[in-house]
C-alpha positions as CSV (number, residue, x, y, z in Angstrom):
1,X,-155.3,-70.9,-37.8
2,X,-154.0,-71.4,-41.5
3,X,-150.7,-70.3,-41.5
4,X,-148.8,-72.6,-39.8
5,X,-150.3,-75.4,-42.3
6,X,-149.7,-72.8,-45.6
7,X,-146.4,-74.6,-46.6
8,X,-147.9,-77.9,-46.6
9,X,-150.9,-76.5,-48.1
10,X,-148.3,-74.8,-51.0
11,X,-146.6,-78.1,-51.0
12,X,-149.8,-80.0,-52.2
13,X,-151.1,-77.3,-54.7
14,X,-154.4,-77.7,-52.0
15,X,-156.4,-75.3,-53.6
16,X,-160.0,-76.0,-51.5
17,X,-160.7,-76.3,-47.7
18,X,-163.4,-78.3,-45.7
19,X,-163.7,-77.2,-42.1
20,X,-165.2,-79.6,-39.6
21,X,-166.2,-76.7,-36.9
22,X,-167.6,-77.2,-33.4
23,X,-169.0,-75.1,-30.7
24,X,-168.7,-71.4,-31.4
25,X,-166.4,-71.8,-34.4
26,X,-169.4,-73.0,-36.6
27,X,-170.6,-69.3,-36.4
28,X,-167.6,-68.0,-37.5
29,X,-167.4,-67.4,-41.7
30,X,-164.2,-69.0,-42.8
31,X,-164.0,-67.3,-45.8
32,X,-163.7,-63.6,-44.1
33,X,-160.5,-65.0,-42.3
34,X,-157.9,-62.3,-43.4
35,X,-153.7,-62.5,-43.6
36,X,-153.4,-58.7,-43.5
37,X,-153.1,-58.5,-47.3
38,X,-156.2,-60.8,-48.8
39,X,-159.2,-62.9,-47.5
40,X,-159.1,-66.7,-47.4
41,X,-161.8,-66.8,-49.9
42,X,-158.9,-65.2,-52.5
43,X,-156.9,-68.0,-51.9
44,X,-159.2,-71.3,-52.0
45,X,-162.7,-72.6,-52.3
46,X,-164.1,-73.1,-48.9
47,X,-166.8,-76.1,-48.0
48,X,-167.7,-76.9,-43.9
49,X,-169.3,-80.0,-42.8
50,X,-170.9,-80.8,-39.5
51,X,-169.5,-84.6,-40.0
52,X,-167.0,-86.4,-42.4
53,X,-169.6,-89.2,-41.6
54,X,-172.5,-87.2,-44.0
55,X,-170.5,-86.6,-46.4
56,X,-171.2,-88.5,-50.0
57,X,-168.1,-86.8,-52.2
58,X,-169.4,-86.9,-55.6
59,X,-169.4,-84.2,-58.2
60,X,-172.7,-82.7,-59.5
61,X,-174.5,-84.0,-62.4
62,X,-174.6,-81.0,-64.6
63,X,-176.5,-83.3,-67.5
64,X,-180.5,-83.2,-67.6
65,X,-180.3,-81.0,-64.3
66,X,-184.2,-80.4,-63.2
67,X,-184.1,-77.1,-61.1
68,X,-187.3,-76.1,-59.0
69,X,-187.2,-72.4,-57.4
70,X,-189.7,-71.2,-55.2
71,X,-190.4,-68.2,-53.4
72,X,-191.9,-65.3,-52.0
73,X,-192.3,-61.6,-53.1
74,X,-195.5,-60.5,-51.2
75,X,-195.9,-59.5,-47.4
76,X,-197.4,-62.6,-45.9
77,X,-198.3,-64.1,-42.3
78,X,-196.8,-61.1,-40.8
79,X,-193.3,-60.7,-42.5
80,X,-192.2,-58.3,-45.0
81,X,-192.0,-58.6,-48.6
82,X,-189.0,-59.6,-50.1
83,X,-189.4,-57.7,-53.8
84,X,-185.8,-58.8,-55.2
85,X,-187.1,-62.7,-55.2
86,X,-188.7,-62.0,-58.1
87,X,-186.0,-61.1,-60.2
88,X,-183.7,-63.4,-58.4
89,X,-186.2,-66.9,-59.7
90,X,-186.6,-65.3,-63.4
91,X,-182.8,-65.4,-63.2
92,X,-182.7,-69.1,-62.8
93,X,-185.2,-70.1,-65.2
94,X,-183.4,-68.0,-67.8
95,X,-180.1,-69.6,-66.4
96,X,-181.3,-73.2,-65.7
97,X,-185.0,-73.6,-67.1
98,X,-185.8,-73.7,-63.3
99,X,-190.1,-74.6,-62.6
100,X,-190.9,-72.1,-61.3
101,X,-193.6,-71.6,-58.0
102,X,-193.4,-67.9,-57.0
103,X,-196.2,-66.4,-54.2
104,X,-199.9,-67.7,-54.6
105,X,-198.1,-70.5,-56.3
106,X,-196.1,-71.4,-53.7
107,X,-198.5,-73.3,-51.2
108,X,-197.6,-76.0,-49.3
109,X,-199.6,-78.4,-51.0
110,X,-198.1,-77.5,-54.6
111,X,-195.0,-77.4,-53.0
112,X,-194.9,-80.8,-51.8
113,X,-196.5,-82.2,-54.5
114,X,-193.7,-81.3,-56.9
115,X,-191.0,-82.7,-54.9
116,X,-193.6,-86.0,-54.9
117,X,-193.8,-86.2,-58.6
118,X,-190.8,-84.7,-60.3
119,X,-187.2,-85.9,-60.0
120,X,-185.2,-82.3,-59.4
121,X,-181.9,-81.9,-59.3
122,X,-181.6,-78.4,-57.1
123,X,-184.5,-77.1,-54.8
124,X,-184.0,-73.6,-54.5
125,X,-185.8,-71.7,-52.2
126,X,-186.1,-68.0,-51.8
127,X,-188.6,-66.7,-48.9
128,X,-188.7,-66.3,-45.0
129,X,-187.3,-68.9,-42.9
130,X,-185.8,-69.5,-39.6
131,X,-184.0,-72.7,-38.5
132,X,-182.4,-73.2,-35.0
133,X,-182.7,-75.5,-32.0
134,X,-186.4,-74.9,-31.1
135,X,-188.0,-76.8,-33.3
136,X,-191.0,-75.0,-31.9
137,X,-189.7,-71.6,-33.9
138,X,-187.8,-73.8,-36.9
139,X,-190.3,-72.9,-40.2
140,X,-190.0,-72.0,-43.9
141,X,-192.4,-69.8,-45.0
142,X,-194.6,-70.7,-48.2
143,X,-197.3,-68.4,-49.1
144,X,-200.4,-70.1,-47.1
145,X,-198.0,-71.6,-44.4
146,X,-195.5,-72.1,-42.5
147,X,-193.4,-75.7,-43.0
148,X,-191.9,-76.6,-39.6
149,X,-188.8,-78.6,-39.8
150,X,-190.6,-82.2,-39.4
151,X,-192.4,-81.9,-42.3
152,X,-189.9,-80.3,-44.4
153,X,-187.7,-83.2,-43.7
154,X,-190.8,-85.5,-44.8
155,X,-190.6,-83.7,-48.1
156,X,-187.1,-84.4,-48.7
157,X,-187.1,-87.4,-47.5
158,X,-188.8,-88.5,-50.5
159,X,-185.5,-88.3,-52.5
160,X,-183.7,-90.8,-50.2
161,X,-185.4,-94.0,-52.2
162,X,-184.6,-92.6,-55.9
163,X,-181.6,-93.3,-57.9
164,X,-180.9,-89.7,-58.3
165,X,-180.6,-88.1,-55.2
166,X,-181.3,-84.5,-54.4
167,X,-177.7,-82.4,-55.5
168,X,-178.7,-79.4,-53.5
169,X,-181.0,-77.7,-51.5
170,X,-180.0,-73.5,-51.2
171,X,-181.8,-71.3,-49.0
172,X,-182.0,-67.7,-50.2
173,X,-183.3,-65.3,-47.8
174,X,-183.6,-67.4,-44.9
175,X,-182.6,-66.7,-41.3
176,X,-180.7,-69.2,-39.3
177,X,-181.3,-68.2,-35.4
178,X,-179.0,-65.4,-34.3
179,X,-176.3,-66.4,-31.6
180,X,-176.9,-70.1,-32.8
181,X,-173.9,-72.3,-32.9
182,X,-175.4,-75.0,-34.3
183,X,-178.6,-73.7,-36.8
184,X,-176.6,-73.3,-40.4
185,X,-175.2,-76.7,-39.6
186,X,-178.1,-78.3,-37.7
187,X,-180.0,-77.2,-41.3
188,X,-177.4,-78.9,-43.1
189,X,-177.6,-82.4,-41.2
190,X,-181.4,-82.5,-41.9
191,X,-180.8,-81.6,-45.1
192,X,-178.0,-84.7,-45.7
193,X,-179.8,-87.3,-43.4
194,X,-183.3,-86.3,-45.3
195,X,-181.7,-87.0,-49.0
196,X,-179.5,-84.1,-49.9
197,X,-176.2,-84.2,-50.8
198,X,-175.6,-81.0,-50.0
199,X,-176.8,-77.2,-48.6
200,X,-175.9,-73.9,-49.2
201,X,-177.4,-71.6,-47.0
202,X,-176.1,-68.5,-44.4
203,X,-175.1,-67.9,-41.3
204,X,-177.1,-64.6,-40.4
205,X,-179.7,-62.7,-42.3
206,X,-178.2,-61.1,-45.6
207,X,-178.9,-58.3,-47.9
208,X,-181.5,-59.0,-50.3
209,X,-179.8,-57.4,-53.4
210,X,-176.6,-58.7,-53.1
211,X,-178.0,-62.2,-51.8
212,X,-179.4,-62.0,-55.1
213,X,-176.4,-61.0,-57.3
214,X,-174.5,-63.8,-55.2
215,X,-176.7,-66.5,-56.2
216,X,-177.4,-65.8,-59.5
217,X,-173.5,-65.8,-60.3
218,X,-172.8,-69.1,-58.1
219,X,-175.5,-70.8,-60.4
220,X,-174.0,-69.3,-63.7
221,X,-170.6,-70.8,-62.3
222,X,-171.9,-74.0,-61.5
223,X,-173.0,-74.4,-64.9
224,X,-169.0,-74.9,-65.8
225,X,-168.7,-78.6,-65.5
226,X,-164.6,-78.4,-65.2
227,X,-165.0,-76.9,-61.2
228,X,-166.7,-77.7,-58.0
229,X,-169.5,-76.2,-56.3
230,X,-167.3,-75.1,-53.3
231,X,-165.3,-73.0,-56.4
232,X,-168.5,-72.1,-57.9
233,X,-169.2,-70.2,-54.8
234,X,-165.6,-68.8,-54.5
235,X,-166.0,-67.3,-57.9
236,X,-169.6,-65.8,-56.9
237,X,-168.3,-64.3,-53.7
238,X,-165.3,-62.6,-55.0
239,X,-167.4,-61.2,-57.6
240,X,-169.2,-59.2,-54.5
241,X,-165.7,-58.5,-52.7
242,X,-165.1,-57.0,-56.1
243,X,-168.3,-54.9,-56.1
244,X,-167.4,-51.3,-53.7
245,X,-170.9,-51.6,-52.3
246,X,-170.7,-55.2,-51.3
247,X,-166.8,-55.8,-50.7
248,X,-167.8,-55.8,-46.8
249,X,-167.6,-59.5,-45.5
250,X,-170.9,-58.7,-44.2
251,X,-172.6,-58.7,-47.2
252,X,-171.0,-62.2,-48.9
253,X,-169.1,-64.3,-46.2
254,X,-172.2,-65.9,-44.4
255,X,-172.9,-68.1,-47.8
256,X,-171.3,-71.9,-46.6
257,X,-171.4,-74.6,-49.0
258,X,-172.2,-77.3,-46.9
259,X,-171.8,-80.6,-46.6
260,X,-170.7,-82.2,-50.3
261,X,-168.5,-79.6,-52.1
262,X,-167.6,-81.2,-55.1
């Protein structure tokens, strides 16, 4: 797929891809592509996009960013705890001075009410999830709830009518459906067409430890004003390829930065 363009890519000093995938490509991770002797993450910062149409290409405002993380630790509604969150939200409010909801904090009400009243750069959210075509079965878990896609695209929404749009929205721990060709993206468009500029979430359901190391280094990164957030995650997943117990593409190629990349 990339090496009959690699001269022109040379050529250009291209040192970042966007992929516009359809049908069964857009459950495919790009960055696990291999040449026999490296990855394509080793060579350039990867971004995907279900449409050039979505697209707002602006780089992120690292000035006066206002981060709010949420999440879950406890077993709730049914699904399993997910004891690594913790560490994983204290790690961005040492990193970004992230506001912080975690468990019997994270309701629905409190949740939405902070994405009413404040003006946040980054929404991070670290807890249960599933997004696919069924919008039946399409939820995040809070702590008292579950958020089906509707109104979680209400709660966005919000961000469309302010000066500032929303930067990013990254889902940590979520599950897009398995087998889905069109979930990761589908999450993405909702995401863009609610207010986001852009979406980082995964493919399939990850490790929680190394889903944690990965997103903690992509934020450090993203701190660096001089590179994009498509690098930021290039720098944050070869990190893990560097790591023996998470080099498998398994563990860090089903993190897309989608949609805006800069």
């Amino acid at each position: 797929m990339i090496r009959p363009i690699e001269p022109d890519l040379a050529a250009f000093s291209i040192d970042t891809l966007i992929f516009v995938p359809d049908g069964a490509l857009r459950t495919i991770p790009m960055a696990a592509l291999h040449d026999g002797k490296q990855f394509l993450i080793a060579k350039y910062a990867l971004g995907i996009t279900p449409s050039m149409n979505l697209t707002d290409p602006r780089p992120i405002k690292r000035e006066g960013m206002k981060v709010l993380a949420v999440g879950v630790t406890e077993a709730v509604q049914g699904f399993p705890a997910l004891p690594n969150v913790s560490a994983e939200l204290q790690e961005l409010q040492t990193l970004l001075g992230s506001k912080n909801l975690v468990d019997r904090e994270f309701l629905t009400a409190n949740f939405e009410k902070e994405l009413k009243e404040e003006q946040f750069s980054i929404v991070h959210v670290a807890s249960h999830g599933e997004f696919g075509n069924d919008v039946d079965n399409t939820f995040l878990l809070t702590f008292d709830d579950k958020v089906s896609l509707d109104r979680l695209n209400q709660m966005i929404g919000v961000f469309r009518f302010r000066d500032d749009p929303l930067e990013l929205l990254t889902l940590s721990a979520c599950d897009t459906a398995a087998g889905d060709d069109r979930a990761a993206l589908g999450l993405a468009g909702m995401a863009i067409k609610a207010g986001a500029r852009s979406a980082l979430a995964t493919l399939w359901s990850i490790n929680d430890e190394a889903a944690v190391d990965l997103v903690v280094d992509f934020y450090r990164e993203l701190k660096d004003s001089s590179i994009s957030r498509a690098a930021a995650l290039q720098r944050a997943q070869l990190k893990l390829i560097n790591n023996p117990r998470y080099e498998h593409p398994g563990f860090w190629s089903p993190f897309l930065m989608i949609n805006n990349w800069l």
